[in-house]
C-alpha positions as CSV (number, residue, x, y, z in Angstrom):
1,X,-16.1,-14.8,4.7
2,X,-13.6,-13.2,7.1
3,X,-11.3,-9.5,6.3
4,X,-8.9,-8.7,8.8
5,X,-5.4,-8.4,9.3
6,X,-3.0,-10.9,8.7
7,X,-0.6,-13.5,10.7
8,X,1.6,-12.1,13.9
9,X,2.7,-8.5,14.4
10,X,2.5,-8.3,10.3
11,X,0.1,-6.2,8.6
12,X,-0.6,-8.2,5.6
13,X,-4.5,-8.8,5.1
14,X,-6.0,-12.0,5.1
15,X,-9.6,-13.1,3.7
16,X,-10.7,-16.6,3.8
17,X,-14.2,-17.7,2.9
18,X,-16.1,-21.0,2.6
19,X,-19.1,-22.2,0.9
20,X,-21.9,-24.2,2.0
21,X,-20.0,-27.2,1.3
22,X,-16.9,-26.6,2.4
23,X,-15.0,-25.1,-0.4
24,X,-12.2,-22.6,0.6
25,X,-11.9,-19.6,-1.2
26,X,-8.7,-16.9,-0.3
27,X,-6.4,-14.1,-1.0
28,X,-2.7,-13.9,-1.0
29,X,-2.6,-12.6,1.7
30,X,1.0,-10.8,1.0
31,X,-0.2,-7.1,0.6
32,X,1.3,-4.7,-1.4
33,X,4.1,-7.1,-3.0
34,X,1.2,-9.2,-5.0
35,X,-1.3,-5.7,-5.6
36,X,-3.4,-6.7,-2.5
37,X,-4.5,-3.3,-0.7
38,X,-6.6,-1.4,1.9
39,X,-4.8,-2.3,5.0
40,X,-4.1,0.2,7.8
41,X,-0.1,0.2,6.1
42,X,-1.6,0.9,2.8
43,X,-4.0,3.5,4.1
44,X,-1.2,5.1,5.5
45,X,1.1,5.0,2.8
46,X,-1.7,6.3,1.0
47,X,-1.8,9.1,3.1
48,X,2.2,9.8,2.6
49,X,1.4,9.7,-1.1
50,X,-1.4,12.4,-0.8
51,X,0.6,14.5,0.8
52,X,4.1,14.5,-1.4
53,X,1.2,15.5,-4.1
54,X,0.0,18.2,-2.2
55,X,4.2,19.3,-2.0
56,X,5.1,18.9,-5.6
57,X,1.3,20.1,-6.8
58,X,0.3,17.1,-8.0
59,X,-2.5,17.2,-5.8
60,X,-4.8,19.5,-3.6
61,X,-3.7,20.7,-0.1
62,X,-4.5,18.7,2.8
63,X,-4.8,18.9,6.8
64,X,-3.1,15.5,6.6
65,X,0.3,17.5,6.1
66,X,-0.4,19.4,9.0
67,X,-1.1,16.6,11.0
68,X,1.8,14.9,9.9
69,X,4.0,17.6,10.9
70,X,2.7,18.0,13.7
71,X,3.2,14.0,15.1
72,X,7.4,14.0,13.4
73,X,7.5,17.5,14.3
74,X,8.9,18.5,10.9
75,X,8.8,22.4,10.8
76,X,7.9,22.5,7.2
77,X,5.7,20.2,4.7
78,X,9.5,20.0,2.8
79,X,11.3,19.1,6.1
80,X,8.4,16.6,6.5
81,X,9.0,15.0,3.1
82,X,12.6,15.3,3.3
83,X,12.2,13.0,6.6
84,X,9.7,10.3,5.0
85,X,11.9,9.7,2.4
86,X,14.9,9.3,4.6
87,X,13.6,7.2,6.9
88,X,14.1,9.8,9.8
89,X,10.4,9.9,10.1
90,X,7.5,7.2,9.8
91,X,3.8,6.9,8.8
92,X,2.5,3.4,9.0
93,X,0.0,1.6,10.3
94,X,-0.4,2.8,13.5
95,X,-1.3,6.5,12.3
96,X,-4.5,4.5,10.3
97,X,-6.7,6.1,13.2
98,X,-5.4,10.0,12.8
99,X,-6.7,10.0,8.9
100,X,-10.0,9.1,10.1
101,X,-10.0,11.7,12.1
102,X,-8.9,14.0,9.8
103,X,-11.4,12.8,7.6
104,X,-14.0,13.1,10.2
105,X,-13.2,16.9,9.9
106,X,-14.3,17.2,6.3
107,X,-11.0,16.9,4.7
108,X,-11.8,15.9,1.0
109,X,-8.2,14.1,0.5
110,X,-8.3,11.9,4.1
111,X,-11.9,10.6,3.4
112,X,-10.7,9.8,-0.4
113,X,-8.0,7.8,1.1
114,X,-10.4,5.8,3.4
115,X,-12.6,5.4,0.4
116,X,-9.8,4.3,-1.3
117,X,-8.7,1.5,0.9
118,X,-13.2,0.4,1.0
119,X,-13.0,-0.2,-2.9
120,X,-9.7,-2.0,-2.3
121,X,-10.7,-4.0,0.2
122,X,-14.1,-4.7,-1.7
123,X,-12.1,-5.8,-4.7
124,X,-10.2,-8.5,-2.3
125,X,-13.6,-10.1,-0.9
126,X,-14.9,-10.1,-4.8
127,X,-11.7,-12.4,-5.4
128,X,-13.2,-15.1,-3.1
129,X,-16.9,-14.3,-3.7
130,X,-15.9,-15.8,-7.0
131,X,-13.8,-18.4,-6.2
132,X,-16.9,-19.6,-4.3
133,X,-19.7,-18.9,-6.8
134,X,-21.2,-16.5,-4.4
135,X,-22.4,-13.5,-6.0
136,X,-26.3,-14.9,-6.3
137,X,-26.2,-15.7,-2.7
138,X,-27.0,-13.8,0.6
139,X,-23.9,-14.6,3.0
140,X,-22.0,-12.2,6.0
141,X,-18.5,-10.5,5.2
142,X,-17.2,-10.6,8.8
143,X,-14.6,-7.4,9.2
144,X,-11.3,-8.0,11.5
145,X,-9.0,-5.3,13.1
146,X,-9.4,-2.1,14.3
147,X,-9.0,-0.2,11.1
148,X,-12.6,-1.8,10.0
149,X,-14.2,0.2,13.6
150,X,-13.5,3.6,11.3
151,X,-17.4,3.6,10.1
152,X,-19.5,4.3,7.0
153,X,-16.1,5.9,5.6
154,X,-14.5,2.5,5.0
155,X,-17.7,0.9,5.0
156,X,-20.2,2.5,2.5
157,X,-17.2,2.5,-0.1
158,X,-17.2,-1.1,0.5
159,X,-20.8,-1.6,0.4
160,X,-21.0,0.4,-2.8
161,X,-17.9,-1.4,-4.9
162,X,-19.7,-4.7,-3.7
163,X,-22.8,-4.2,-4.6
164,X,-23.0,-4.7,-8.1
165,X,-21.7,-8.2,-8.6
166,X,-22.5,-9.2,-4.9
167,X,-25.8,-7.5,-3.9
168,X,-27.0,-9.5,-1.2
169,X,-23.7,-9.7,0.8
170,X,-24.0,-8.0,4.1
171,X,-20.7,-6.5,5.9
172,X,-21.3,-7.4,9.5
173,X,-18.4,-6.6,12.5
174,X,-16.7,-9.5,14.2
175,X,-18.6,-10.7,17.6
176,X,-17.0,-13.2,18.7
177,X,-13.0,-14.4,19.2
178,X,-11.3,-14.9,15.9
179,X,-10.2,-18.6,17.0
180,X,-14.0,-19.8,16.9
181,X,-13.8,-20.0,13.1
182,X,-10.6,-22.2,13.2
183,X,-12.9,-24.7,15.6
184,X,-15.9,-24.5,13.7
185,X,-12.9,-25.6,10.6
186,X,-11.8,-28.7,13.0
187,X,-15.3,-29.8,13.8
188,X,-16.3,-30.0,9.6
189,X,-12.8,-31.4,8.8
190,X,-13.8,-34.2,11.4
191,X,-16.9,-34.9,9.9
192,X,-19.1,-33.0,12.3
193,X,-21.9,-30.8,11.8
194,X,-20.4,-27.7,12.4
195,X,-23.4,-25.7,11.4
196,X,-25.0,-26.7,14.5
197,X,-22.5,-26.4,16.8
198,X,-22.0,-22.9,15.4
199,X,-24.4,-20.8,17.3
200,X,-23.5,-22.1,21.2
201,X,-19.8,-22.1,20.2
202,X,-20.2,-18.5,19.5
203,X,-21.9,-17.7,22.7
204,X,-19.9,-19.1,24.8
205,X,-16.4,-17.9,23.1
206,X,-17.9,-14.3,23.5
207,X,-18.9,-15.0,27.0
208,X,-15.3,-16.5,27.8
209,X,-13.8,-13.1,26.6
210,X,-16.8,-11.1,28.5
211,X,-18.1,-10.0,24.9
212,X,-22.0,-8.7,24.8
């Protein structure tokens, strides 16, 4: 089962998975327009969220505010939201890495938001886990895309939301080119035993692109 993001420049996630005997299992894969969260986008609208509750004391302070004023240079946290809802300035996905580290530096808010996005994204990879009949079963959730390299944040909220109806399913990083599953795909839609070819196609994909 793969996570990552989704087609071209778009930040849509996309989960696939397959079963032993070749059964596809998937996601939507349009985001927030079909309730399909915990992208680096929806972390970071998250974020924005968070922090217009902080301004109209909905919520509880947090450095996020400050660190959003600092990247649009608003002079104020009502400047700030004056210019998010405007359009003059912009969180999105690209700002996924600065709530880590805000989160990294104890802020409750910021590492609630990443938590957030792990149950999210946990929920997704229970949709295919059963489509597929998986939850018995011992099998890999690969992550794809940067905002999975944030750590036990994302992680552990994962691990935790997927562990009740999925307990033997292990979160494991990507390591090797995300076109090897597309080949291994080919080689069991032409009647080959993929399985075997698995493990050498994997070294030498990584190998090509000078992975360890």
């Amino acid at each position: 089962m793969r996570l990552g993001r989704g087609r071209g420049g778009r930040h849509q996630l996309q989960l696939l998975g397959i079963d032993a005997a070749g059964k596809l299992g998937r996601v939507v894969g349009e985001g927030h327009r079909v309730g399909e969260y915990g992208g680096a986008g929806e972390l970071a609208a998250r974020a924005v969220q968070a922090v217009a509750y902080e301004w109209v004391l909905r919520g509880p302070p947090t450095l996020l505010s400050t660190e959003f004023m600092r990247i649009t240079g608003a002079p104020d946290l009502a400047a700030l939201i004056e210019g998010l809802t405007t359009g003059r300035f912009e969180i999105d996905a690209q700002h996924a890495p600065l709530i880590f580290q805000v989160a990294l530096q104890g802020d409750a808010v910021a590492r609630e938001c990443i938590a957030w996005a792990g149950r999210e994204l946990a929920a997704l990879a229970l949709c295919v886990i059963r489509q597929l009949q998986l939850q018995q079963l011992e099998f890999d959730v690969v992550l794809i895309g940067s905002l999975h390299k944030g750590g036990a944040l994302l992680t552990d909220a994962m691990r935790a939301a997927l562990a009740p109806e999925a307990p033997r399913a292990r979160l494991v990083p990507l390591n090797s080119p995300p076109a090897t599953g597309g080949v291994l795909l080919a080689l069991r839609a032409a009647g080959l035993d993929a399985g075997a070819a698995r493990a050498q196609l994997m070294q030498s994909a990584a190998a090509f692109v000078g992975q360890p």
